[in-house]
N, CA and C of each residue as an Amber inpcrd file, in Angstrom:
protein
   327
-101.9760000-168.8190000 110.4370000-100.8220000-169.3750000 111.1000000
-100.0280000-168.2710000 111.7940000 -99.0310000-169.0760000 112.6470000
 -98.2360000-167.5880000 113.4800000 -97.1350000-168.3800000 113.4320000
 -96.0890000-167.7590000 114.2580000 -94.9050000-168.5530000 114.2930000
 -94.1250000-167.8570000 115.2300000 -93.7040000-168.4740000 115.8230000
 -92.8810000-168.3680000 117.2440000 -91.2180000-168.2880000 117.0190000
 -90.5070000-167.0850000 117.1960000 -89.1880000-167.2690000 116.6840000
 -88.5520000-167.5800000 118.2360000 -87.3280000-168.1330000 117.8240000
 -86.4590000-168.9790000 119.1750000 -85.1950000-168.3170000 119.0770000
 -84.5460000-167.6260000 119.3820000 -83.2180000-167.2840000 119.7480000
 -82.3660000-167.7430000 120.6490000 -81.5580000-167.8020000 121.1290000
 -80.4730000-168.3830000 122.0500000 -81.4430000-169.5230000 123.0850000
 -81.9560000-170.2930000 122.2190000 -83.3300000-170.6560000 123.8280000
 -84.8370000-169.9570000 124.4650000 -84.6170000-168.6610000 123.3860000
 -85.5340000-168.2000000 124.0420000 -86.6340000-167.3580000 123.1880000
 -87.8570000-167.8780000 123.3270000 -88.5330000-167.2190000 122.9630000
 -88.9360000-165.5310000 122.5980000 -88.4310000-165.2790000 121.4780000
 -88.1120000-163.5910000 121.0620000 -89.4500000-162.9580000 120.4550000
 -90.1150000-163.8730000 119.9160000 -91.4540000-163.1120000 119.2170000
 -92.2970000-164.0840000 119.3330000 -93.4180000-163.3930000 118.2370000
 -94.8700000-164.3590000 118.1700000 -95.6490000-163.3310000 117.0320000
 -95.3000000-164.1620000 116.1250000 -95.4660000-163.0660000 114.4920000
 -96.4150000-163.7650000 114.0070000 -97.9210000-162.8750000 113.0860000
 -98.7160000-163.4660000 112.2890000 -98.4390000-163.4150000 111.2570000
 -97.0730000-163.3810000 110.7770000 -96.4620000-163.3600000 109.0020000
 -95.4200000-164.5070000 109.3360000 -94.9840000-165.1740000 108.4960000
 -93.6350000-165.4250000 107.7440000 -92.4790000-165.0150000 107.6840000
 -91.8970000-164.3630000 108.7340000 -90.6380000-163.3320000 108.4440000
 -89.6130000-163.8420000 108.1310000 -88.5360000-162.7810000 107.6130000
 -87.6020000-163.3050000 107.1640000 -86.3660000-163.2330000 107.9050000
 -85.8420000-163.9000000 109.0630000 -84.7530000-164.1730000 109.5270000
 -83.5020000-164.5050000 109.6110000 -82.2650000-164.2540000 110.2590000
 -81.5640000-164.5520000 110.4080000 -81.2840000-166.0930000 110.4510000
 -80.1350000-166.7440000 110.6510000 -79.6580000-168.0810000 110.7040000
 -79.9220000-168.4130000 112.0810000 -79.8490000-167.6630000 112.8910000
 -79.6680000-167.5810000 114.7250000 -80.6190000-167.6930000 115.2150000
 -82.2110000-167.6660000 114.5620000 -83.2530000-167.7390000 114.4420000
 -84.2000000-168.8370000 114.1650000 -84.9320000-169.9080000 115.1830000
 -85.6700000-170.7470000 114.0770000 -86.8720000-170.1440000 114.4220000
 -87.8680000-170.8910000 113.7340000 -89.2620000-170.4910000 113.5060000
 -89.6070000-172.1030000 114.2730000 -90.6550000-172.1280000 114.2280000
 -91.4760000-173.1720000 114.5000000 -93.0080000-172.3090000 114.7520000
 -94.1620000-173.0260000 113.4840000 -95.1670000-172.9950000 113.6830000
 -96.2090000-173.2780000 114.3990000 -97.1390000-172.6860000 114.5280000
 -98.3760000-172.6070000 115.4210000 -99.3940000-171.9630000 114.9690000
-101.1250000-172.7280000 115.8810000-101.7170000-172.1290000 115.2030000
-102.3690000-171.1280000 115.4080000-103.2560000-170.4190000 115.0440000
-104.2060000-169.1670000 115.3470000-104.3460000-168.7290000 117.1560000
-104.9570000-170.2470000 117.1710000-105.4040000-170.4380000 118.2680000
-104.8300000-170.6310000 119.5480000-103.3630000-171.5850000 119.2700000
-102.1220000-171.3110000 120.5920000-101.5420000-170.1330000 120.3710000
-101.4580000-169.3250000 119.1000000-100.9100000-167.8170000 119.8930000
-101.7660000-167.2710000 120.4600000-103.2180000-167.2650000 120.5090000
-103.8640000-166.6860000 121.2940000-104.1040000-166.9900000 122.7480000
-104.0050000-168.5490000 123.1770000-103.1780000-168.7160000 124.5340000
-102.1260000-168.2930000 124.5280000-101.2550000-167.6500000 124.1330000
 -99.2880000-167.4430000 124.3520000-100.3920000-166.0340000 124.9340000
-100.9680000-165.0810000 124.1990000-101.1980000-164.1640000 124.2300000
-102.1430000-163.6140000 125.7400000-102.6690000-164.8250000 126.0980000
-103.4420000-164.9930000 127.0490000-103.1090000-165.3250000 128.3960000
-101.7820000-165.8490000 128.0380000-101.2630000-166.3290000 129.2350000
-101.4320000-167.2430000 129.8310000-102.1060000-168.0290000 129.6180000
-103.1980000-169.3980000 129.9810000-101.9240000-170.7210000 129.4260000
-101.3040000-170.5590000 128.5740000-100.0720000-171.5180000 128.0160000
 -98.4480000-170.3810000 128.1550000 -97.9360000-171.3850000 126.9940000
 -96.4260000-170.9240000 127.4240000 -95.9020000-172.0710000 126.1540000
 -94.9270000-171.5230000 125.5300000 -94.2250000-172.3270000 124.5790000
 -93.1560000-173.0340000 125.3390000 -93.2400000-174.3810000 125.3330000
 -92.3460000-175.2230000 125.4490000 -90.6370000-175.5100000 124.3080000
 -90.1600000-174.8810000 124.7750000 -88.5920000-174.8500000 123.4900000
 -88.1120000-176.0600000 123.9300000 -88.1350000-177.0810000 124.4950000
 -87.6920000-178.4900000 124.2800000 -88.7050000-179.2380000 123.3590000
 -89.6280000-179.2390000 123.9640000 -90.7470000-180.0980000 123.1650000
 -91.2630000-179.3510000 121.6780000 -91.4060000-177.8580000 121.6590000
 -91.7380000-177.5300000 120.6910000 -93.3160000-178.0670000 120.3910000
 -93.8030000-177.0000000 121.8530000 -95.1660000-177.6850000 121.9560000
 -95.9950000-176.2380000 122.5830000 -97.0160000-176.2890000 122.1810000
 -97.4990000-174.9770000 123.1030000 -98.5210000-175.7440000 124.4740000
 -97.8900000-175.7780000 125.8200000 -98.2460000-176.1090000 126.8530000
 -98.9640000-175.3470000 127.5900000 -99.9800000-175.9120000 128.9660000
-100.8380000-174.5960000 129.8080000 -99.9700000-174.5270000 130.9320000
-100.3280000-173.5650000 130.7890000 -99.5620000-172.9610000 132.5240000
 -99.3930000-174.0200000 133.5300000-100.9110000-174.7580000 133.8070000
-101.0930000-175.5720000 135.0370000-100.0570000-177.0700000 134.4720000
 -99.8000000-177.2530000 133.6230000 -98.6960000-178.3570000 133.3510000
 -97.1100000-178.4150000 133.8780000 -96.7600000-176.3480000 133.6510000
 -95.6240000-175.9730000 133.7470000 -95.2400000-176.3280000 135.7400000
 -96.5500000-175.3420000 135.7880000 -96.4390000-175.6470000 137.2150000
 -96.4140000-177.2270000 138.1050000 -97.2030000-177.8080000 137.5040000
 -96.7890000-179.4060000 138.2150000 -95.8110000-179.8750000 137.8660000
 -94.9260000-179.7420000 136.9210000 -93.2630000-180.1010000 136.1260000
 -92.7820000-179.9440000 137.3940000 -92.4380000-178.2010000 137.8670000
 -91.9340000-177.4520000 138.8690000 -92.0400000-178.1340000 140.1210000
 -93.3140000-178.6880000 140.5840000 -93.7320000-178.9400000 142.3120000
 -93.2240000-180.3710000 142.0660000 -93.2890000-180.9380000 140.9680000
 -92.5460000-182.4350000 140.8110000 -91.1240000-182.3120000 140.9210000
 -90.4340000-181.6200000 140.1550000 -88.9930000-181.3840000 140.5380000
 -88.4170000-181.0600000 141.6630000 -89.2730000-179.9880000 142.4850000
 -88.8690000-179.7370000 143.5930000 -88.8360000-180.8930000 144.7750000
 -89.8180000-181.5350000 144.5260000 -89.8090000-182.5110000 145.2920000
 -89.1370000-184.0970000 145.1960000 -88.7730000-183.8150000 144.2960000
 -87.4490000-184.9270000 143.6460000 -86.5650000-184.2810000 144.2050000
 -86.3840000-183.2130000 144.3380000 -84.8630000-182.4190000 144.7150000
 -84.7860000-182.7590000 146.2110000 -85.8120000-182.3110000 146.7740000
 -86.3340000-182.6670000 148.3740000 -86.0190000-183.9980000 148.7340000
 -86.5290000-185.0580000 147.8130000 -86.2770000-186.6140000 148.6070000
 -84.9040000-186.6510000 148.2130000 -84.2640000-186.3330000 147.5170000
 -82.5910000-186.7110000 147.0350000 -81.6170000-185.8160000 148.0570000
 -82.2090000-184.7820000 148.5030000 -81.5940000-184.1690000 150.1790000
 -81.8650000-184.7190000 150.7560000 -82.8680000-185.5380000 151.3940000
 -83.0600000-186.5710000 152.4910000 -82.1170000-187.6440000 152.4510000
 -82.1850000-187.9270000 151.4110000 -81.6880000-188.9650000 151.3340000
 -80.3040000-189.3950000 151.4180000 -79.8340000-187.8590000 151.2130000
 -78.3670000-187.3950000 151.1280000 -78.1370000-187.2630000 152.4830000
 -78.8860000-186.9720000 153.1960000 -78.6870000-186.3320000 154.5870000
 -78.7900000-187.7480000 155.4560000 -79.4300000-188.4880000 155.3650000
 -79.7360000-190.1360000 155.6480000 -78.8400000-190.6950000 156.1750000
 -78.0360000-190.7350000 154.6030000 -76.5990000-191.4180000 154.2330000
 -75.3590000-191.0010000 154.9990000 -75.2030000-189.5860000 154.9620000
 -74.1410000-188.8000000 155.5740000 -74.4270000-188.9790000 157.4280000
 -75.4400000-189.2360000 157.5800000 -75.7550000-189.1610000 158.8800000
 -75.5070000-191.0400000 159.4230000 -75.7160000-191.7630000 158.3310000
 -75.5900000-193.3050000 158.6290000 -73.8690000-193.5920000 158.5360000
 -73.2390000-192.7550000 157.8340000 -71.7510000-192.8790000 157.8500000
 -70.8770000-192.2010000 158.7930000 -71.3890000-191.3320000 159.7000000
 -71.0860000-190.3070000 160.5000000 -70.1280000-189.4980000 159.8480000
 -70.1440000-188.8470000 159.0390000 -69.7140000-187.6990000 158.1630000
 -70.4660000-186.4380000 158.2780000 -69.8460000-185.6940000 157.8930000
 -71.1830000-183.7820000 158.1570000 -71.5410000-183.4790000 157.3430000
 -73.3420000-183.3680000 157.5510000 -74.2750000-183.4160000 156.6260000
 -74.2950000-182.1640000 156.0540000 -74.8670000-182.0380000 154.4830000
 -74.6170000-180.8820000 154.0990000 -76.2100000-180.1900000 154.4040000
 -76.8360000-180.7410000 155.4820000 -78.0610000-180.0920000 155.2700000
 -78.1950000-179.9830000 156.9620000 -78.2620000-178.9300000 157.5600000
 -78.4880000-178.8640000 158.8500000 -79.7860000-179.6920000 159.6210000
 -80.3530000-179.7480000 160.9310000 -81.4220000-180.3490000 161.1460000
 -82.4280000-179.4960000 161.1440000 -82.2250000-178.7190000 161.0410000
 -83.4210000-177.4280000 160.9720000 -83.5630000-177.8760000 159.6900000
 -83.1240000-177.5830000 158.3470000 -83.2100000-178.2220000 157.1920000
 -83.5510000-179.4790000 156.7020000 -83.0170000-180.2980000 157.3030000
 -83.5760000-181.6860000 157.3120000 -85.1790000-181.3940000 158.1700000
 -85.3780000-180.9880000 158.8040000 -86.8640000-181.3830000 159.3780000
 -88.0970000-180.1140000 158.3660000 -87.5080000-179.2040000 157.7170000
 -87.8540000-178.2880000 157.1250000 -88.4680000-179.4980000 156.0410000
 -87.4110000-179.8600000 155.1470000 -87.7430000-180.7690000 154.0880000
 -88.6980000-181.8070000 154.1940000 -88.6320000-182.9400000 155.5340000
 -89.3420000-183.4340000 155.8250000 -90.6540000-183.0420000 156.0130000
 -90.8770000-181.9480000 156.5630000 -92.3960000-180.9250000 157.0770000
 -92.6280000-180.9440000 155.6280000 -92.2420000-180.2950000 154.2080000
 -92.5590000-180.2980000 153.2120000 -93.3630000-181.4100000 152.5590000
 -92.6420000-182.3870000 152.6510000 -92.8140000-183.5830000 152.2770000
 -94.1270000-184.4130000 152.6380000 -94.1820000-184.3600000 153.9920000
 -95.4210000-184.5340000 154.6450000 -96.7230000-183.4390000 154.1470000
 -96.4780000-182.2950000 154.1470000 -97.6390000-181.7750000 153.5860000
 -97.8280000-182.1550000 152.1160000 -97.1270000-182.0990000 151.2800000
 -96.9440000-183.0020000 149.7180000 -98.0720000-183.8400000 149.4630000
 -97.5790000-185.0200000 150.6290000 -98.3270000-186.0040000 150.6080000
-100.0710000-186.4930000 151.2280000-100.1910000-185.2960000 152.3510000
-101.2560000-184.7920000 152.4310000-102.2010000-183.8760000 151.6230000
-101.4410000-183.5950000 150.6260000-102.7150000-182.7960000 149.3540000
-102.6770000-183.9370000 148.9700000-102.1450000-185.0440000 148.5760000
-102.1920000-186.0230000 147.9480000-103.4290000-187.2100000 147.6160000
-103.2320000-187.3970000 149.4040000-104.3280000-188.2830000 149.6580000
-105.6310000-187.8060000 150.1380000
């Protein structure tokens, strides 16, 4: 067994003992085998889930968020532009996002 200590949020070690810690400190176990992905680099400890995840998961989280962030500027920009108010996203920006978006959806299909 190994065990993964957590400090303020953040991953501080990756111990093959039992140690003995502070209060400020949790542990959460793992096995042989995900510290040797932590070690590998191939995963990554998840401190919400308390899960040992692969890289390629972390990264689609990321390109999903971003692109939630992307349609909720459009959409923002839409609105502000349907009310005639000043958009907080220029048109260079707005067509930037859009160009994004469109390629998105072309790996897609």
């Amino acid at each position: 067994m190994h065990y993964v200590c957590i400090e303020n949020n953040t991953v501080v070690a990756i111990l093959n003992y039992l140690p003995s810690v502070p209060s400020t400190v949790r542990l959460q176990e793992i096995t042989d085998a995900q510290a040797d992905q932590l070690r590998a680099q191939t995963h990554y400890f998840d401190i919400a889930d308390n899960a040992v995840k692969t890289v390629a998961e972390n990264v689609a989280v990321q390109k999903t968020t971003e692109l939630a962030n992307a349609h909720w500027k459009i959409l923002r920009h839409i609105r502000q532009k349907a009310l005639n108010i000043t958009t907080s996203l220029s048109d260079a920006e707005y067509i930037q996002l859009e160009q994004q978006r469109e390629a998105a959806a072309a790996r897609v299909v």
